[in-house]
N, C-alpha and C positions, 0 to 999 in steps of 0.2 A: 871814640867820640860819640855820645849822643846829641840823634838828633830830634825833633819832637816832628812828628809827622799827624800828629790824632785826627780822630774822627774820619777814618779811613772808609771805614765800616758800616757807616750808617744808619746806626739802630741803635735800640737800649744798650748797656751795657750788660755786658754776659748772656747775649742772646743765646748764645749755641751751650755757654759751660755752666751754666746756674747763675752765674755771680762768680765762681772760685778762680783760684789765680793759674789753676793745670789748664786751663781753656787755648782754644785754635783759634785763628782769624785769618782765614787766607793762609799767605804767607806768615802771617804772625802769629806770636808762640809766647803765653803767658810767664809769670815770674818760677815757678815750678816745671817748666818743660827744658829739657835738655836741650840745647842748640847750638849755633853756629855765632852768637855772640860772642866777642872777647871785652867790650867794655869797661867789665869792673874788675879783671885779669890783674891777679895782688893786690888787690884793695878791700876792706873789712866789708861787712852786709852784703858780698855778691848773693843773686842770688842765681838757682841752679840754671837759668836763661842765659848768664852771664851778665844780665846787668843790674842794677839796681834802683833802689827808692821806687820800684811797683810800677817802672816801664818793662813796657814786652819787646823780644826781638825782634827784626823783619828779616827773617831768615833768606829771602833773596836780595838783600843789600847789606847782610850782617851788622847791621846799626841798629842801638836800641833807639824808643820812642816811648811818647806818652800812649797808657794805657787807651785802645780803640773805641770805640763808643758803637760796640756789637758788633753783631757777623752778620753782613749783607745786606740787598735792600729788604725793606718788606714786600711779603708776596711767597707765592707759592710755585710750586714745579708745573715748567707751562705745558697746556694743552695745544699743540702747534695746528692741531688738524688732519686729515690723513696725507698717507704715506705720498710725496712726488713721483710719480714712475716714469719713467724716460731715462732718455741718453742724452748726456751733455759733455761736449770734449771741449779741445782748446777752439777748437773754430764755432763752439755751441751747440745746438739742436734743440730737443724737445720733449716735454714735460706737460704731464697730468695737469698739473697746474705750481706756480712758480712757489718754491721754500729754499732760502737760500739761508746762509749764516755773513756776518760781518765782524771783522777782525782788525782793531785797529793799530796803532801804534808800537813797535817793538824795540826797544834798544837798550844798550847799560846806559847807567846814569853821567861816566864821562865818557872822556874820548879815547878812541884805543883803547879802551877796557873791557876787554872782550872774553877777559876770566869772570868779569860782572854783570853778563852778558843775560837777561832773566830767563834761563833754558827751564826753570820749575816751572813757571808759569806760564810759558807760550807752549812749553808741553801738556798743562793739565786743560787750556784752552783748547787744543786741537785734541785730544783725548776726550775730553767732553763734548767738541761736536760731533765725533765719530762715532760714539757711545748714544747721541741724543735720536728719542725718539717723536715723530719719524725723524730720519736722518735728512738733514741739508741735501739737496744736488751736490750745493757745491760752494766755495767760499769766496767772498773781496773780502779783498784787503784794501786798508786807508792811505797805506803808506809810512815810511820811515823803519826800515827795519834793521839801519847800524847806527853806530855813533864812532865816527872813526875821521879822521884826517884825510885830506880829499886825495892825495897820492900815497897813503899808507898801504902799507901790507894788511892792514886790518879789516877792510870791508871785506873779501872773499869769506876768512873765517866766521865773522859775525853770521853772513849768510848760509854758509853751512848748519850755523847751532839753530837760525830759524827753520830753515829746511828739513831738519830732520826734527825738529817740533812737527813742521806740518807733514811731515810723510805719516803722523798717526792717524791723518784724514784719507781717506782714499779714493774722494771726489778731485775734481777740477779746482783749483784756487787760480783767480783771477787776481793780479795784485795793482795796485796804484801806484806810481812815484814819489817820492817824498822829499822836499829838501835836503832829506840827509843822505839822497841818493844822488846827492849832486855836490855842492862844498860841505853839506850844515845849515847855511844862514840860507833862510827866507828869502833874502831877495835873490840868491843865486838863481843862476839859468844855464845850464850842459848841454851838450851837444855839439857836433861838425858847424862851425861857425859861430857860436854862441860865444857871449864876455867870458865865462868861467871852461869853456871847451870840453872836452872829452874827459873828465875823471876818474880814475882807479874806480872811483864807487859807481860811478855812470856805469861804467863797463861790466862791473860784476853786478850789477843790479840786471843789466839790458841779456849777460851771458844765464847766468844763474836761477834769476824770477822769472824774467819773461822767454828764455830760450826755450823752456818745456812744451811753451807753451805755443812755440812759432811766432811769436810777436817781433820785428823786429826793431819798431819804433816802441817809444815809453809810451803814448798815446795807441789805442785803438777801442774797436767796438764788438763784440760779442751780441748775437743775435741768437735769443731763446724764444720758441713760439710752442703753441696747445698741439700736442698731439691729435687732437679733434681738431685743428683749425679756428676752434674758438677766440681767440686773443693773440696777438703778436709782444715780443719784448726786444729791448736791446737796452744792451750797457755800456754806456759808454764812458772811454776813462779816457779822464784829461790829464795832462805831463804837466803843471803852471811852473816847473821847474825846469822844461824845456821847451819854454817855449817858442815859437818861431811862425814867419805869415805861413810857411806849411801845412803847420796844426790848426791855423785860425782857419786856416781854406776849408781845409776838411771837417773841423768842426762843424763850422755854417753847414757844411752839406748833411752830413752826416745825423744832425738834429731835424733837418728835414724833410729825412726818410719816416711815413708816418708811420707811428708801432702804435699798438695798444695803452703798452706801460713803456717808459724813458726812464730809467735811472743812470744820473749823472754821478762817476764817482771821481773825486779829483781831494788832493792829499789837504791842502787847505781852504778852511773856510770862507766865505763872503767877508769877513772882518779881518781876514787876515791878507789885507791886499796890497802890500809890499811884494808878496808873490809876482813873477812879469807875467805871469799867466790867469791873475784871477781875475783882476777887471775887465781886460779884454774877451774873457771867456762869459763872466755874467750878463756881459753886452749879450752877446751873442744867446744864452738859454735865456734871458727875457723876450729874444723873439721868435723863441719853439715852444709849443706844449714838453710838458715833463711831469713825469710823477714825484718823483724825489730828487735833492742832491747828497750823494753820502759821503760827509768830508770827516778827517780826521783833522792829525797837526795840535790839540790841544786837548792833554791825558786826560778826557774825563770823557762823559756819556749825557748828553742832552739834545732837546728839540726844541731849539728855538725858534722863535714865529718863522710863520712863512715853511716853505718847502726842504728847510734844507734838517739833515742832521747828522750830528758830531757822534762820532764811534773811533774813539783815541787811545780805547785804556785795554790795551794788549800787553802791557809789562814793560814800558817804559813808565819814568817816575810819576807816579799820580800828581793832578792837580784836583784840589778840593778835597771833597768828605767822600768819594764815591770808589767801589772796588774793580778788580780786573774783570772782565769776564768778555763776553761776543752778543753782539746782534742777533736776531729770529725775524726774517721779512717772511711774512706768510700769506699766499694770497688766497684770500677767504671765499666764502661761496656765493658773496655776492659784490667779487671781485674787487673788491678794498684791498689792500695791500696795510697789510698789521705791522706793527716794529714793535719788538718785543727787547727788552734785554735781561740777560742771565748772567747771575753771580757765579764767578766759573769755582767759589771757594762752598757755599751751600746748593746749586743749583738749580734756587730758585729765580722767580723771573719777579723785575719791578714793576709792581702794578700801577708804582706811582708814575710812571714812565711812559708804561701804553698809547700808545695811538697809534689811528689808522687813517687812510687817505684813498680816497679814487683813484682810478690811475691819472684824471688831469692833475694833481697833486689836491684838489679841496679836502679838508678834514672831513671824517664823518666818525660818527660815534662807534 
């Protein structure tokens, strides 16, 4: 079956291959490259991609598409700044000054399909930020990293094929919850007492993501500060898919605590407030200072007004013209806090993208 996906890529077309049909895209694989398409499989004009009429494969969904419109955003290989030095574990500690990476969205495109599972590309993401120079401390993640049945066998394994993506990292990853660590649907809520209760995916998310890490609630906060004592951080991660007056308690407190920098990371956005967790949580960061919120929940990469931004497209199916790749928070020398994003397929960074912020959240150039 073709399906038309285009305009993935975000650029001219044949940015990377000339113009000619042997060219790369990420995942995608012009009408001249050998792949994993079966499309036009006994049918006359295949062409060597396996599909035809001058679409290319997506070889981690084996479905052809309309030919991409180029490789990546515009922009060049980022300059992040110097190297972070410190120690940061699961309980945090302390660093030169803050460079993290962010990683959003992971899953196959249906359910229980966990042979469709995108292991290319959440590998060549965690490959690429182990390989980036300077290297991250350490990694968030947004949230959503199965697509499986809320009492299936299938969340464990999913979690597996992410995990050993991110073992090619060999900092600290911090991860979020995601509705899909709970039924699926948005408005679900998990946990000991909750409408949707205790799920297969609850469980292997609470054993699997955050065991490494000693967490044993979906929610908690991580507390990074300056090796000189210069500036204080904390990160705090909201559950809106478990949520309970528990987390609201400690939320309130915990936004309290005055840091330097605040980044809020929670799986979905302000707009997406069918979540039981997200109104009551934006009640609550409009009356703390905060530098950012870093939400996922919707496969693409933007910053829209206001403090918050979207980092979704870790290899779950894209939404829009925009490609996979990670986050670059960099805090600069006059302590702005930069957000950068990298095409994990050229890795380059969009410059149409950039911006930085204070740590109260105000823009600055």
């Amino acid at each position: 079956m073709c399906v038309p996906r285009g305009d993935v890529c975000s650029s001219s077309p044949g940015a990377q291959d000339g113009g000619n049909a042997s060219g790369t895209c990420g995942t995608l694989v012009g009408p001249d490259v050998t792949s994993n398409c079966t499309s036009c499989t006994g049918k006359k004009n295949c062409q060597t991609n396996g599909c035809f009429g001058g679409w290319w494969c997506d070889t981690a969904t084996k479905r052809c598409q309309a030919p991409p419109s180029g490789c990546g955003p515009t922009g060049a290989p980022l300059d992040a700044g110097a190297p972070a030095t410190g120690t940061v574990t699961g309980n945090g500690g302390s660093l030169s000054r803050l460079l993290f990476a962010v990683v959003g969205d992971t899953r196959p495109p249906s359910i229980n399909d966990t042979a469709a599972y995108p292991s290319t590309i959440i590998d060549k993401i965690y490959g690429d930020i182990q390989a980036f120079t300077p290297r991250p401390a350490f990694v968030v993640s947004t949230g959503d990293y199965m697509f499986a049945s809320s009492f299936s066998a299938e969340s464990g394994p999913q979690l597996d094929k992410y995990l050993a993506a991110r073992a090619k990292f060999d900092g600290p990853l911090f991860p979020a919850m995601g509705n899909h660590e709970c039924t699926g649907g948005t408005t679900s809520n998990c946990g000991p007492g909750a409408p949707d209760g205790v799920t297969n995916n609850f469980t292997s998310f609470l054993n699997k993501m955050l065991g490494p890490i000693g967490k044993p609630d979906p929610y908690y906060v991580i507390n990074i500060n300056a090796t000189d004592h210069s500036w204080t951080a904390k990160f705090v991660f909201i559950a809106a898919n478990a949520w309970s007056t528990a987390q609201e308690s400690w939320l309130n407190t915990t936004l309290a605590q005055n840091t330097t920098y605040t980044f809020v990371i929670r799986h979905e956005s302000r707009m997406a407030n069918t979540a039981p967790g997200v109104k009551p949580s934006e009640q609550i960061m409009a009356q703390h200072p905060y530098t950012l919120a870093i939400v996922g929940h919707t496969h693409t990469y933007e910053h829209p007004s206001g403090r918050e931004v979207i980092i979704g497209n870790g290899g779950a199916p894209l939404t829009g013209g925009k490609n996979y790749g990670f986050g670059v928070f960099s805090q600069r020398p006059d302590g702005a806090i930069q957000v950068d994003m990298v095409d994990y397929a050229s890795g380059s960074s969009d410059m149409q993208f950039r911006f930085a912020v204070k740590p109260d959240g105000s823009p600055t150039p």
